[in-house]
C-alpha positions in Angstrom: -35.4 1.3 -28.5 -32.9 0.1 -25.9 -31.4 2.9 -23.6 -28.0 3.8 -24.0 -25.8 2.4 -21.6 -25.1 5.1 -19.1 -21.6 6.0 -17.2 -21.2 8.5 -14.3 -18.1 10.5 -13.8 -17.4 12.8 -11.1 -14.0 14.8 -10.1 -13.6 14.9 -6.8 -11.1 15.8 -3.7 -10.5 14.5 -0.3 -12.7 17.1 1.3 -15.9 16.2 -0.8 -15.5 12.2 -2.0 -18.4 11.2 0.6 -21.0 13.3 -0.8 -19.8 13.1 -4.4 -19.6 9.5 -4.4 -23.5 10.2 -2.9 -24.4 12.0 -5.8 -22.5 9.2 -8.3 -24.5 6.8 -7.2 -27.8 8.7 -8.2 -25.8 9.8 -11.4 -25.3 6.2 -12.2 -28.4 5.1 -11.7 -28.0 3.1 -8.8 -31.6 3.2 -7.7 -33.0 2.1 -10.5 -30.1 -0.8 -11.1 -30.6 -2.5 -7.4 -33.5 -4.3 -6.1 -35.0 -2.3 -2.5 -36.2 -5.9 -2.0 -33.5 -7.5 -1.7 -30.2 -8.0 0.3 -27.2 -6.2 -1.3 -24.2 -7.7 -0.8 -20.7 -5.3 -1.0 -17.9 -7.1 -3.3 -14.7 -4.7 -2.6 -11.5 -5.7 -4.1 -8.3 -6.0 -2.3 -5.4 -7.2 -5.2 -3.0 -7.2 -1.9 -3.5 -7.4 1.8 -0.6 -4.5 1.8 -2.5 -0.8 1.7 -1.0 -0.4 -2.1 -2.7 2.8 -3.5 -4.8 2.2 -6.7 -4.6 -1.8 -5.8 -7.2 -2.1 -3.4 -11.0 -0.4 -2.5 -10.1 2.6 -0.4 -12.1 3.8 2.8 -13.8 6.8 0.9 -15.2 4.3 -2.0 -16.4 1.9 0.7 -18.0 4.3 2.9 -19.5 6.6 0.6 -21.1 3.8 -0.9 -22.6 3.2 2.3 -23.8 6.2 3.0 -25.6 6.3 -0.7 -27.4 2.6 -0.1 -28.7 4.0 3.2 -29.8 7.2 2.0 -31.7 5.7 -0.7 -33.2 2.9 1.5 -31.7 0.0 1.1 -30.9 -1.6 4.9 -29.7 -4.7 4.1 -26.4 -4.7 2.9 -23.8 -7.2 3.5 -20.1 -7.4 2.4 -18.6 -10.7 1.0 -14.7 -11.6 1.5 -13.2 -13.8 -0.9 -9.4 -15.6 -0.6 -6.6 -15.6 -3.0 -3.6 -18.0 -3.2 -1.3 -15.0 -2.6 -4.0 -12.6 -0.3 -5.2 -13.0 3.2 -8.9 -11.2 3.3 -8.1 -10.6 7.2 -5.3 -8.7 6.8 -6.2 -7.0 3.4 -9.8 -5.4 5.4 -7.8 -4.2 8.5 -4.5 -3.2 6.8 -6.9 -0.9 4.1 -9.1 0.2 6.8 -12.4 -1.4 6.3 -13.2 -2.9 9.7 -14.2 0.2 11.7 -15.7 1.4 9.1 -18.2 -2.2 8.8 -18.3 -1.4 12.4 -19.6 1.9 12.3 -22.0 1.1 10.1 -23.4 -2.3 11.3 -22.3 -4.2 7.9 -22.1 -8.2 8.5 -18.7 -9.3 6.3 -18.9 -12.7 5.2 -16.4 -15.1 3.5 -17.2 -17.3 1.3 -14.4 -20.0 1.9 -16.0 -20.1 5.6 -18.8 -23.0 5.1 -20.3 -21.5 8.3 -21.5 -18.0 6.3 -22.3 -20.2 3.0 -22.0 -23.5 0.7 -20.7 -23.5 -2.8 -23.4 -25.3 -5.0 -23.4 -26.7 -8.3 -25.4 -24.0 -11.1 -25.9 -24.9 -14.3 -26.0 -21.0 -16.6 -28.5 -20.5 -19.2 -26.3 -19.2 -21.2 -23.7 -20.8 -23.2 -20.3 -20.5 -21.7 -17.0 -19.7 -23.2 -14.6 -21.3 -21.0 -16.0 -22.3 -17.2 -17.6 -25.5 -18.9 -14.5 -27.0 -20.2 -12.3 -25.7 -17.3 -14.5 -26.9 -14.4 -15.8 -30.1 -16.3 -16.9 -31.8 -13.2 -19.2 -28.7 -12.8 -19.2 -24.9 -12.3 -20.0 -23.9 -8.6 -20.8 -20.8 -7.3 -21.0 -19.6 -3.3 -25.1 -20.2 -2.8 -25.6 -16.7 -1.3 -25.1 -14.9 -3.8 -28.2 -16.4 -5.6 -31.2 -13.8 -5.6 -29.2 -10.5 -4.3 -27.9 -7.4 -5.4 -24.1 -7.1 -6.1 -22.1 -3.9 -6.1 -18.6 -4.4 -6.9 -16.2 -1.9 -6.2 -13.2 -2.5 -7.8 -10.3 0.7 -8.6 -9.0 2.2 -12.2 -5.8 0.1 -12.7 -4.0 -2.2 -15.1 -3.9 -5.9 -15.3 -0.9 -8.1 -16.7 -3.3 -10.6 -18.0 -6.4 -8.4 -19.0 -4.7 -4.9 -20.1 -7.5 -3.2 -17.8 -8.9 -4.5 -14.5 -12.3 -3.3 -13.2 -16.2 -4.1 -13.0 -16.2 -7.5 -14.7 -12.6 -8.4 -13.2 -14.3 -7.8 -9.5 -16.6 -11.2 -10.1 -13.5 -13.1 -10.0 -13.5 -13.3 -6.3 -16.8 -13.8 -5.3 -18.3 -16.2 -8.0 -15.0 -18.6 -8.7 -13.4 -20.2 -5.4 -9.6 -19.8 -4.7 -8.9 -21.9 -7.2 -10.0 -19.8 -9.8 -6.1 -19.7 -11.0 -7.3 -22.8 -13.3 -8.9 -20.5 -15.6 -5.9 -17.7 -16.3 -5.4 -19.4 -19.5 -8.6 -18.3 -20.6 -9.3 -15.1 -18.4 -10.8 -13.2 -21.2 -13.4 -15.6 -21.9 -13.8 -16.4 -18.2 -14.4 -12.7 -17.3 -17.5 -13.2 -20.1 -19.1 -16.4 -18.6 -19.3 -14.7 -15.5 -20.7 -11.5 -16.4 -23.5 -14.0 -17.9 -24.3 -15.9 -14.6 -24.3 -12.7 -12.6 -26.7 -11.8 -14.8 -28.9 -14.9 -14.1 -28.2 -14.9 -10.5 -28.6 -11.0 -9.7 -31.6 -9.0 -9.5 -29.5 -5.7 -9.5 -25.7 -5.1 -10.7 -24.0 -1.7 -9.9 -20.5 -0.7 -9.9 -18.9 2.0 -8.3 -15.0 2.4 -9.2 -12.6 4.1 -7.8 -9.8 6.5 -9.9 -8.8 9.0 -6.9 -5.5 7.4 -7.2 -5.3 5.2 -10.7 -2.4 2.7 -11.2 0.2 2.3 -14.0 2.5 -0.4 -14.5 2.1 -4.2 -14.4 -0.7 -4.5 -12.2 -3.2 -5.7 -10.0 -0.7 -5.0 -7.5 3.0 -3.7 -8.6 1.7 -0.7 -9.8 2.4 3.6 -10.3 0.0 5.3 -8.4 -1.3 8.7 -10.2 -3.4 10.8 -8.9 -6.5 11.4 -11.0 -9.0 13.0 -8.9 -12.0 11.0 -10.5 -15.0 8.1 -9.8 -17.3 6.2 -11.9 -20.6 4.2 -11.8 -22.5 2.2 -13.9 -25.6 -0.7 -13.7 -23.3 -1.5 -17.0 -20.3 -3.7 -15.8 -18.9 -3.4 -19.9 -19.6 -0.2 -20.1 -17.7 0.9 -17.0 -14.9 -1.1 -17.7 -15.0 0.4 -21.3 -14.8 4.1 -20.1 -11.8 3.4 -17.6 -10.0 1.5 -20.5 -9.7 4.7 -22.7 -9.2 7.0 -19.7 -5.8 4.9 -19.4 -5.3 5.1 -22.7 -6.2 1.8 -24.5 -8.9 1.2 -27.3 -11.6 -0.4 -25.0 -13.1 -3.2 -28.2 -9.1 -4.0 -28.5 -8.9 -5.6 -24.7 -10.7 -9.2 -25.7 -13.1 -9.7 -22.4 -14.6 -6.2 -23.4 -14.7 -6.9 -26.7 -16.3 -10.1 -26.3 -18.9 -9.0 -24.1 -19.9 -6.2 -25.8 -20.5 -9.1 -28.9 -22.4 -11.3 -26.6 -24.7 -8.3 -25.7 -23.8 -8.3 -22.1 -22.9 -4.9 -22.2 -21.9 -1.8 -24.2 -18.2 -1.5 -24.7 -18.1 1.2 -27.3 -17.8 4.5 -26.1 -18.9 5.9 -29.2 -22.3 4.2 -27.8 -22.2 5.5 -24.1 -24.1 8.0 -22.3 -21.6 10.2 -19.9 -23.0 12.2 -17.0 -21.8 14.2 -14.5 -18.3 15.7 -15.1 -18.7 14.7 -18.9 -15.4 16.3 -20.2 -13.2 13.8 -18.1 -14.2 10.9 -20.5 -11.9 12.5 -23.2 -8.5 12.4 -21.4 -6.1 10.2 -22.1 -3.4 8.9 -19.4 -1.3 7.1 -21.5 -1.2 4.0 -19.1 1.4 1.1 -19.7 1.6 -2.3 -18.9 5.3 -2.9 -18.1 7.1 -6.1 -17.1 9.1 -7.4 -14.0 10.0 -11.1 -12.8 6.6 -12.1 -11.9 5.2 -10.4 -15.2 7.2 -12.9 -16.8 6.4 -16.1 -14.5 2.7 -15.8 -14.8 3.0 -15.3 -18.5 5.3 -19.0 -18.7 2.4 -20.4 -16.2 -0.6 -19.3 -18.3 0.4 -18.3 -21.6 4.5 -19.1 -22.0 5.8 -22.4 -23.8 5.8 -24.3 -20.4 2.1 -23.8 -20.0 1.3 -27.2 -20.8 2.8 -27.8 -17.2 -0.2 -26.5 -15.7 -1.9 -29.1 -14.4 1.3 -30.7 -12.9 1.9 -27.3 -11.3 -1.5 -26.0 -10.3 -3.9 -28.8 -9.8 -1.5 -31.3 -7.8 0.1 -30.9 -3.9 2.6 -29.6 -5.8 0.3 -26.1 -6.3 2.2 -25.9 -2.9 5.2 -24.4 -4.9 4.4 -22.1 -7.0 1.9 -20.4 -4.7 4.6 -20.3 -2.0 7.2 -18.3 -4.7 4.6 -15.7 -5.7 3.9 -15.2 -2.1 7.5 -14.5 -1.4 7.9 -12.6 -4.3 5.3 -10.2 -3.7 5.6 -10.0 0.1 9.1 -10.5 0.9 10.3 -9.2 -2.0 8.5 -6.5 -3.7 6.8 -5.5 -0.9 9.8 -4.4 1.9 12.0 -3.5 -0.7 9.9 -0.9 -3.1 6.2 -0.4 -2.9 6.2 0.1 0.8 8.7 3.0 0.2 5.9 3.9 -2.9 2.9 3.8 -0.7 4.4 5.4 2.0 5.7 8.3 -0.2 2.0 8.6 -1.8 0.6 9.0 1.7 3.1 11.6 2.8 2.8 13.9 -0.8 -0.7 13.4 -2.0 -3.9 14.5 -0.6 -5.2 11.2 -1.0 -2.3 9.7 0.7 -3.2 12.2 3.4 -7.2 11.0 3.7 -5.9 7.2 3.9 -3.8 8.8 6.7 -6.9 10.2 8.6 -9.0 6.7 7.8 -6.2 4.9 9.8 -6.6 7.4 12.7 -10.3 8.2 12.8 -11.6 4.4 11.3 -14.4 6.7 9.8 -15.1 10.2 8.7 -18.7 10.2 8.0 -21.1 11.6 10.4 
């Protein structure tokens, strides 16, 4: 009989998240998911350079993680960077606080647009792909070091414009598709799939650990309402994980299609009438009531990718002219959105919430781990 895909909750507070996020690890079985073999290699997720709560890894996540890995053994652990169109990795690791804390901990960070730290290669999956074949038809290419290590994503409970829910299987988006990966918005649910499937191939151990401290609301990955939540989860099941956090914030996980379709294809258990909850069990049954609400760039990405103009696409996004579009969402999110309300929202979270108040100490101390 096939084991029952198993989720880890905790509740936690600012005072205890290093050592609970220790014992979620061992909860979620991350000793048995990862290869002691092999190199691990840390994906975080940072939606926005800006320290937006709920948008981005936070210090604890990262560095509790750390301390887990290296109290079960494993020593070599890297972290891999990846680029957006609208995010600069350099400012997204120091702004959040990440550096002293790679620092501290002698963790290498890579990028994987720098050809120095590695190459993107052709790969042809085993499996049969949903979208990446006809999208990339020239061939799908993947950064060469992730081939034959671990990966332990670490993405945060939050909504997504395009997906409903963002999370586990989102946090491959980065790392496996280069900063082009824009092409495939179209068909993000089915993309999300394919490369769940070659993570699969190319992985000896998955693990997630996700972050709900401070959850967001709204449109998502970035323009978001921070809530406090007070809760973590892991998983070696990247569908399940995403599954749990789904109802958490309120939405039928088998409704949202890339959990839906991976659930079909096997890759994962996205029912939670099918999944094992340990640790702080009764959290699974709340219910936040999460919405996915509009604003102007809500409504430009949905003309790009989904709207009545989309079949302007390729004039807009795979020509020089990519130079246009890229430089409006840029403007809009850090010229606009940025100075004039969610630097007011972050700044209010770190004044009134206890969580506010760790990210506070994280910029002081670097680290807070002994």
């Amino acid at each position: 009989m096939t084991p029952r895909a198993r989720v880890a909750i905790v509740l936690t507070q600012p005072d205890t998240v290093l050592e609970d996020t220790v014992r979620l690890c061992e909860l979620g079985g991350m000793r048995q998911a990862l290869d002691p073999g092999v190199t691990t290699i840390l994906k975080d997720n940072i939606s926005w350079h800006f320290p937006m709560p709920a948008a981005n890894t936070t210090p604890w996540q990262l560095e509790g993680v750390i301390q887990a890995l290296r109290g079960a053994g494993y020593t070599d652990v890297t972290c891999v960077q990846n680029q957006t169109v609208v995010t600069n990795p350099f400012k997204g690791e120091d702004l959040n606080g990440y550096v002293p804390i790679f620092q501290h901990y002698g963790i290498p960070v890579l990028f994987n647009f720098r050809p120095s730290d590695m190459s993107w290669v052709n790969y042809t999956p085993k499996a049969k792909m949903l979208a990446l074949d006809h999208i990339y038809p020239e061939g799908i290419q993947i950064p060469d070091y992730f081939i034959g290590k671990n990966i332990l994503h670490l993405p945060t409970v939050k909504t997504h414009m395009y997906t409903t829910t963002t999370g586990a299987m989102k946090n491959a988006f980065g790392g496996l598709l280069s900063k082009y990966r824009h092409y495939t918005h179209t068909w993000i649910h089915e993309t999300l799939v394919d490369l769940l499937a070659i993570q699969k191939e190319i992985h000896p151990g998955l693990f997630a650990v996700m972050d709900g401290t401070t959850a967001g609301n709204g449109a998502g990955p970035r323009l978001m309402k921070p809530v406090v939540k007070n809760v973590m989860l892991a998983s070696a099941d990247q569908v399940a994980i995403d599954a749990v956090a789904a109802r958490l914030m309120g939405f039928d996980p088998l409704s949202i299609k890339y959990i839906r379709l991976a659930h079909d294809q096997g890759l994962g258990c996205g029912d939670p009438r099918e999944i094992e909850i340990v640790g702080d069990a009764d959290v699974a049954n709340e219910s936040w009531d999460f919405k996915i609400n509009k604003n102007s760039h809500t409504l430009l990405a949905w003309l790009s990718w989904f709207g009545p103009t989309k079949f302007l696409q390729k004039f807009l996004f795979h020509t020089p002219f990519v130079i246009v579009p890229t430089a409006i969402g840029e403007f809009e999110q850090d010229s606009i959105y940025w100075p004039l309300k969610y630097q007011f929202v972050a700044e209010q979270w770190r004044k009134e919430t206890t969580w506010g108040h760790l990210f506070t100490e994280y910029q002081k101390q670097g680290v807070l781990g002994k």
